[in-house]
C-alpha positions as CSV (number, residue, x, y, z in Angstrom):
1,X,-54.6,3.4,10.4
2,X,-52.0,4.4,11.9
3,X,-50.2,1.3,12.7
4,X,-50.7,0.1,9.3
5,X,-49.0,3.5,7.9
6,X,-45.8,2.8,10.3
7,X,-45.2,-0.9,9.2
8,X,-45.2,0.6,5.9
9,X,-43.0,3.7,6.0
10,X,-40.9,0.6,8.3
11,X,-40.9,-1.7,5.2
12,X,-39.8,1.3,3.0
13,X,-37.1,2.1,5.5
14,X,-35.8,-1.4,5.1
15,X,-35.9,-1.6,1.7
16,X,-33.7,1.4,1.9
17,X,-31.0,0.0,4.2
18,X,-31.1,-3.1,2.1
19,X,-30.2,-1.0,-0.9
20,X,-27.9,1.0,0.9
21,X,-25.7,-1.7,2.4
22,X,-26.0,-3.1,-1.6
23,X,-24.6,-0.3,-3.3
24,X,-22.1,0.2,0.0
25,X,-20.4,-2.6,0.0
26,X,-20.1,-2.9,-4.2
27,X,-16.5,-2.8,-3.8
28,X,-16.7,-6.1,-3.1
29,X,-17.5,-6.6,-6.9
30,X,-14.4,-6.8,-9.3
31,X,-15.3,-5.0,-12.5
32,X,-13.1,-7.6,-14.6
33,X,-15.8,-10.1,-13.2
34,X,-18.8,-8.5,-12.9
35,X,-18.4,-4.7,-14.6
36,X,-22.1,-4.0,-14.9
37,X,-22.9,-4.9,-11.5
38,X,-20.4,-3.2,-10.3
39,X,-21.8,0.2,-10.9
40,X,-24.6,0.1,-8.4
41,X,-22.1,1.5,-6.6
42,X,-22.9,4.7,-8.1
43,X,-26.4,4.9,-6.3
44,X,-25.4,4.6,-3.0
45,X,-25.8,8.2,-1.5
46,X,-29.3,8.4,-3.1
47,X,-29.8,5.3,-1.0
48,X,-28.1,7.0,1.8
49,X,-30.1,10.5,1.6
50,X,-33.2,8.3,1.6
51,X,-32.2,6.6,4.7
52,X,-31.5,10.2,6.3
53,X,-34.9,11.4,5.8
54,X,-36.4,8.8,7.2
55,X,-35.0,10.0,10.2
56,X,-37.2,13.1,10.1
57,X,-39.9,10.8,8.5
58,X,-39.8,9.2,11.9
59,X,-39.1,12.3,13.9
60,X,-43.0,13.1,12.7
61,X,-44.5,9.9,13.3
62,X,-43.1,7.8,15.8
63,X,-39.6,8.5,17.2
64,X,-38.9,5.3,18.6
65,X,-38.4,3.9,14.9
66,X,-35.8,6.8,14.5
67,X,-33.6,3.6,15.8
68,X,-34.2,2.0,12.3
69,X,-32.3,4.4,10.0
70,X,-30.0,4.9,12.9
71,X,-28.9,0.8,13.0
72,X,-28.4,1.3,9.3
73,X,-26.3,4.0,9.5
74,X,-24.7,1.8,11.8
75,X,-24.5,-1.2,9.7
76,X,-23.3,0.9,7.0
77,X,-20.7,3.0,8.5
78,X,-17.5,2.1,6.9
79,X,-19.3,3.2,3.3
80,X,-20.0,5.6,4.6
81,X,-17.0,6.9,6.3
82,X,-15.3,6.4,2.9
83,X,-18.0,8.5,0.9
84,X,-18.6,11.4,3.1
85,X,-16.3,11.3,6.3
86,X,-16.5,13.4,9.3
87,X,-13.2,14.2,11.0
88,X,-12.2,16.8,13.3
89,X,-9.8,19.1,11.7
90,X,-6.2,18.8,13.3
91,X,-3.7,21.6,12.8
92,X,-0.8,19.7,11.0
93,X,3.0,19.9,12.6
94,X,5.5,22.2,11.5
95,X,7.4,20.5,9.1
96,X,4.8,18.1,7.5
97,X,5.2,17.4,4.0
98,X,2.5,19.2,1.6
99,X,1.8,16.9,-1.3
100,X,-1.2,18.2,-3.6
101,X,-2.8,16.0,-6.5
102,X,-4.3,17.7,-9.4
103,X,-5.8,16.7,-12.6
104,X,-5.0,20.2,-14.4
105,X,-7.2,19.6,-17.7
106,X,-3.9,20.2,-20.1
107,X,-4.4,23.8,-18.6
108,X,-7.4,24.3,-19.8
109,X,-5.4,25.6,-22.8
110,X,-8.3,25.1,-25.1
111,X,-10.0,27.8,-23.4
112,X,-7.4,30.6,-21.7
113,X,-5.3,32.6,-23.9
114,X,-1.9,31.7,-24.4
115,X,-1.0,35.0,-23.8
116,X,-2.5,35.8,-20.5
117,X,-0.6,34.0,-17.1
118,X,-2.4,30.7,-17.1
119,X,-4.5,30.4,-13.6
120,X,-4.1,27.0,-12.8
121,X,0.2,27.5,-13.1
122,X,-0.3,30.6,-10.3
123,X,-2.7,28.2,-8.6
124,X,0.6,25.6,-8.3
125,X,3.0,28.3,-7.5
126,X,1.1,30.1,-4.7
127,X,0.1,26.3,-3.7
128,X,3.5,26.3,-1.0
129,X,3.2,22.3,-1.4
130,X,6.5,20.7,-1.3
131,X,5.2,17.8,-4.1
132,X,3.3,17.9,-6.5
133,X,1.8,15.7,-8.9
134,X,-0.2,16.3,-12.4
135,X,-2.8,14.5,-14.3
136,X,-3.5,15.5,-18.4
137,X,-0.2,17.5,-18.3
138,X,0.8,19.5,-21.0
139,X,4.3,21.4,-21.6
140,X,3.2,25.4,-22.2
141,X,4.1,27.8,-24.1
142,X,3.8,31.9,-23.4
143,X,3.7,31.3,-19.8
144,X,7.8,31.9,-19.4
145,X,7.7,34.3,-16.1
146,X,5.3,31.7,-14.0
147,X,7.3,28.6,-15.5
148,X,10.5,30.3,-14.2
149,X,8.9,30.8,-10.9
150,X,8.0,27.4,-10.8
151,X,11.6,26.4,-11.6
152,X,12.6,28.1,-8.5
153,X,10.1,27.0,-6.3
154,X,10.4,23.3,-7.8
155,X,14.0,22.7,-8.7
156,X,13.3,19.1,-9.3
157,X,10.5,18.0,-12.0
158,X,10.1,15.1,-14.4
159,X,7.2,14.1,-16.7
160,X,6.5,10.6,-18.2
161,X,3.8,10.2,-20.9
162,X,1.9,7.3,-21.8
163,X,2.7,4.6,-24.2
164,X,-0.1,6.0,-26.7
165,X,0.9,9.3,-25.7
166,X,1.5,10.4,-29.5
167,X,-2.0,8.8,-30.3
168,X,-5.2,10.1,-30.0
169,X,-6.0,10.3,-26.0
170,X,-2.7,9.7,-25.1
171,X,-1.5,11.9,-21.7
172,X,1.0,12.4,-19.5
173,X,1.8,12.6,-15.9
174,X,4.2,15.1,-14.4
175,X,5.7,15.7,-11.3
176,X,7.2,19.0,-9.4
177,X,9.1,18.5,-6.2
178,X,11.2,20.4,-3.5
179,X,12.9,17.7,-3.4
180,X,15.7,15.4,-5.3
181,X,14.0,12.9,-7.9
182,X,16.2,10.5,-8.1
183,X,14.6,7.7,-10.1
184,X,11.5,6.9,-12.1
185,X,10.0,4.3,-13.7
186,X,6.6,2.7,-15.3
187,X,4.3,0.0,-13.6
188,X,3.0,-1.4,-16.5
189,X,-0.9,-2.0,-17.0
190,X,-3.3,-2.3,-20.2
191,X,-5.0,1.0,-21.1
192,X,-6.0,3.0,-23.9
193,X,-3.8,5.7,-23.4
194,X,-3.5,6.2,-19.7
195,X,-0.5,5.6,-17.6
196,X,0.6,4.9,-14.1
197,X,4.4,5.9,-13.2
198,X,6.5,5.7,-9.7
199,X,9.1,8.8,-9.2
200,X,11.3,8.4,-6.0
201,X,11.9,11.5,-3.9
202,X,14.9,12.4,-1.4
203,X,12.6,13.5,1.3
204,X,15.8,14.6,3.6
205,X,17.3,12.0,3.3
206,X,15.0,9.1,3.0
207,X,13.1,7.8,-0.4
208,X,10.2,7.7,-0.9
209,X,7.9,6.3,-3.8
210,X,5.5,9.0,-5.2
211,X,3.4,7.2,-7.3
212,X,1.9,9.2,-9.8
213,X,-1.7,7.6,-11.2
214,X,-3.9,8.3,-14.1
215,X,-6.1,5.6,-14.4
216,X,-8.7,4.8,-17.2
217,X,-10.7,7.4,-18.5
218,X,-14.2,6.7,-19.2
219,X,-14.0,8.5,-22.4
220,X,-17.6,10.4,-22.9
221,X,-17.3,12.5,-25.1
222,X,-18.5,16.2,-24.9
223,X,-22.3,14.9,-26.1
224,X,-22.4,11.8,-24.0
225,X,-21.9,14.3,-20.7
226,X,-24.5,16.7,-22.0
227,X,-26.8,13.4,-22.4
228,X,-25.9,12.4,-19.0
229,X,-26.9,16.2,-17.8
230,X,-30.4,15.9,-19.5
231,X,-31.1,12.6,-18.1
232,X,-30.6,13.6,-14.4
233,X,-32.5,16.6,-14.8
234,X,-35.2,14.8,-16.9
235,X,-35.2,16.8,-20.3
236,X,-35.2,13.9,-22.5
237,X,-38.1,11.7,-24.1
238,X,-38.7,8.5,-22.3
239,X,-36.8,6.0,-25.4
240,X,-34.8,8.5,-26.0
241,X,-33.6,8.4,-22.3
242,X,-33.2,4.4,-21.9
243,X,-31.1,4.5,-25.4
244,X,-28.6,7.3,-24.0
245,X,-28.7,5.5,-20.3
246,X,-27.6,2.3,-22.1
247,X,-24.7,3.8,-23.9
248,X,-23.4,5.8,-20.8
249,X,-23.9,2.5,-19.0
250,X,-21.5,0.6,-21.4
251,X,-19.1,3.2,-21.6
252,X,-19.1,3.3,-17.6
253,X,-18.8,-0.7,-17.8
254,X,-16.3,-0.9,-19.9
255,X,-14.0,1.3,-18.5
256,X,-14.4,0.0,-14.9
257,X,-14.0,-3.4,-16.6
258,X,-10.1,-2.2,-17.5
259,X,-9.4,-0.1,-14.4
260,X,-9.7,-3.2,-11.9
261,X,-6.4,-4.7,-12.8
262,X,-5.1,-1.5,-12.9
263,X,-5.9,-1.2,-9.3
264,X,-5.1,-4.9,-9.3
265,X,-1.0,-3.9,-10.3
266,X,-0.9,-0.8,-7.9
267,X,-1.5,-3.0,-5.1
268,X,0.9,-5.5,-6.3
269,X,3.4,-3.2,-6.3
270,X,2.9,-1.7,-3.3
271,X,2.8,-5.1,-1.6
272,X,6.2,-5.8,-3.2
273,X,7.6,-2.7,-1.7
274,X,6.2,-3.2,2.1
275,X,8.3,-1.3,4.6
276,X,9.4,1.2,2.5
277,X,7.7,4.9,2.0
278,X,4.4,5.5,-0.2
279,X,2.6,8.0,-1.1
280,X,-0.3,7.5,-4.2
281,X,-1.7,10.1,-6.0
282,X,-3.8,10.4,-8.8
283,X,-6.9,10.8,-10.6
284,X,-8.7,7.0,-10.6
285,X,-11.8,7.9,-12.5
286,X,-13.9,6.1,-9.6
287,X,-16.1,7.0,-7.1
288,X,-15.0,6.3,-3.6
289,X,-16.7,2.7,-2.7
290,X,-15.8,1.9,-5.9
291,X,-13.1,-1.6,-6.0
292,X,-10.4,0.8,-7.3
293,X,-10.3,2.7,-4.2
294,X,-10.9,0.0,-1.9
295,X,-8.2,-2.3,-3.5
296,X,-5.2,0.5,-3.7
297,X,-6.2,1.8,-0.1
298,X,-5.8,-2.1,0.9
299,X,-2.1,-1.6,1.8
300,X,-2.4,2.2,2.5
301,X,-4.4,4.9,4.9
302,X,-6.4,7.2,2.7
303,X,-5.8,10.8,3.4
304,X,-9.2,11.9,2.7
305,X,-11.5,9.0,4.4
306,X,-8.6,9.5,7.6
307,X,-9.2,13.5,7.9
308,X,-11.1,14.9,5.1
309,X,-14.9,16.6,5.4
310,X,-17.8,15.7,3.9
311,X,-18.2,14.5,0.1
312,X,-15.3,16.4,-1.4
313,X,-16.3,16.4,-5.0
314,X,-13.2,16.8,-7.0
315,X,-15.2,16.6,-10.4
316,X,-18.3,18.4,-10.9
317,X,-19.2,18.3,-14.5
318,X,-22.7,18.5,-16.5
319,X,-24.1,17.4,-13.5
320,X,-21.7,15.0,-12.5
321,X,-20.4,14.7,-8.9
322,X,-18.1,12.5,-7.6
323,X,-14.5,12.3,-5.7
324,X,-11.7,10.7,-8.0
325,X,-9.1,12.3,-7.4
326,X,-7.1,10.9,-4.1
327,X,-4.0,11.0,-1.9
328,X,-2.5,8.0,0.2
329,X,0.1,7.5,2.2
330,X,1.9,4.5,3.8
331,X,2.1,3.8,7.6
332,X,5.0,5.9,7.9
333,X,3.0,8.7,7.6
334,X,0.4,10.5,9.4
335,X,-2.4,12.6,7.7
336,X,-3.7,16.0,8.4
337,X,-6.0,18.1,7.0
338,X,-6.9,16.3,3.5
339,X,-8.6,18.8,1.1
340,X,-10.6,19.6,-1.8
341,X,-9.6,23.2,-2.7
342,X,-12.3,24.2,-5.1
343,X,-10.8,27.9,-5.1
344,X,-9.5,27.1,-9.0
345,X,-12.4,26.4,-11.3
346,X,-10.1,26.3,-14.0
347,X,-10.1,22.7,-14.8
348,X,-12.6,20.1,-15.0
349,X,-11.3,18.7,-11.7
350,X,-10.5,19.9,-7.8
351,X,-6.9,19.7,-6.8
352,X,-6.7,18.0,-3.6
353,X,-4.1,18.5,-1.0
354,X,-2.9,16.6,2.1
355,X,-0.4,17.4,5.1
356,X,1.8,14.1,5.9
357,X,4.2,14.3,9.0
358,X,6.7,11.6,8.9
């Protein structure tokens, strides 16, 4: 009985791997092509939490087959390693650049009184980074103390909005820096109202392109996210549930379907500026094994896979959890210390900092 209960926890296991290595690997699966497929991507660490337990599954019945889940792991270990790394944290050098990346929710200014400092604007100015670069940015108003103590800290600062900035779901990208900006410009892709701009910094004396991303949004609105929320948890009716799932679904499609050659032109450009200094930053609006990520980080080293801890979640809303947000750097630079600072809860996203010593 015994025996026949192993071969079939084994078979489970497999099926596991199998999945796991599926879902893994769905970078390999351009959206533009393939956009519903593409999403299985999305399932991958309840494959890999499955595949995990059986290693105390096996711990319990025979240890020997401990080896299986281990040889997936194995089999699966650049996935991993981009979902949830685990690096040794290294001190960085004196001197390294601090860039942070932060999706600031226009300030959450919906919600915080204009008349009280706004958090997330002390959150920037205690930050010490020397650049840093803003998703959903919105000029504000009462705030005149903080912004003049960002204007001291950050002496250099530009903004660029999107082309459908003055249309609904337009947004803009800014970016504050310690150092000289001394040109900008626009790498054009098709979006709804997202945008994608390249500032050039004086870093003592040597440029380098910050590129400044906000790729495309998804776009669920505030009920879609609370469907999503009652669907994970399992609070809705079984119809009821496959009709929200399939709307989600195409909204998730369709979105990935438009951010691939997005990712497509970043790489471009970065290919047709090889040799020269690059750092990305930005919110993508896709998970880490996602052909976004895997197609910008082509050309680069990214920050957080290189030295970052664990997960690092740098959205967490109605039940969603997932890193989009990013830093990369070209081979000029070496990382340190990439992190998810979920201090500020401010905004619907983490900022996420990185040391990069040139």
């Amino acid at each position: 009985m015994k025996k026949v209960i192993c071969r079939l926890l084994a078979c489970a296991n497999i099926i596991v791997i199998a999945g796991m290595l599926a879902t893994g690997f769905a970078g390999c699966i351009n959206p533009a092509h393939h956009p519903y497929l593409s999403l299985i991507g999305f399932a991958f660490p309840a494959f890999l939490l499955a595949n995990l337990l059986f290693v105390v599954v096996w711990v319990f019945v025979r240890p020997v087959y401990m080896l299986l889940p281990a040889a997936g792991l194995m089999l699966a270990y650049s996935p991993v390693r981009s979902y949830s790394p685990v690096n040794i944290t290294e001190e960085p050098p004196a001197g390294a650049l601090k860039v942070l990346s932060y999706n600031v929710f226009y300030f959450n200014s919906d919600n915080l009184p204009p008349d009280v400092p706004n958090p997330i604007l002390k959150y920037l100015i205690a930050s010490e980074a020397d650049i840093i670069c803003l998703q959903e940015y919105v000029p504000l108003v009462g705030q005149d103390s903080l912004l003049r103590e960002m204007d001291r800290i950050y002496p250099y600062m530009a903004v660029m909005a999107s082309d459908g900035y003055v249309a609904a779901g337009g947004t803009r990208l800014a970016i504050y820096s310690k150092y000289p900006i001394t040109e900008q410009e626009r790498i054009d892709i098709t979006t709804r109202g997202n945008t994608l701009g390249v500032f050039t910094v004086d870093v003592n004396g040597k440029p380098v392109r910050v590129i400044n991303a906000h790729l495309e949004t998804v776009g669920f609105s505030k009920e879609e996210k609370t469907h999503f929320s009652e669907i994970v948890h399992g609070v809705s009716e079984k119809e009821e549930m496959k009709h929200k799932s399939r709307v989600l679904l195409d909204k998730l499609a369709e979105s990935a379907k438009i951010r691939a050659p997005q990712a497509d032109e970043i790489n471009a450009y970065i290919e047709r500026h090889a040799g020269e200094r690059i750092i990305f930053c930005g919110d993508i609006n896709d998970h880490p094994l996602s052909y976004v990520r895997q197609t910008i980080a082509e050309n680069l080293t990214d920050c957080y896979r290189e030295t970052g801890r664990w997960m690092g979640y740098t959205f967490e809303y109605h039940s969603m959890y997932v890193r989009i947000d990013n830093i990369m750097c070209s081979e000029h630079f070496t990382p340190y210390s990439c992190t998810v600072d979920k201090s500020i809860r401010e905004s619907d996203h983490y900022p996420i900092y990185c040391y990069l010593n040139d």
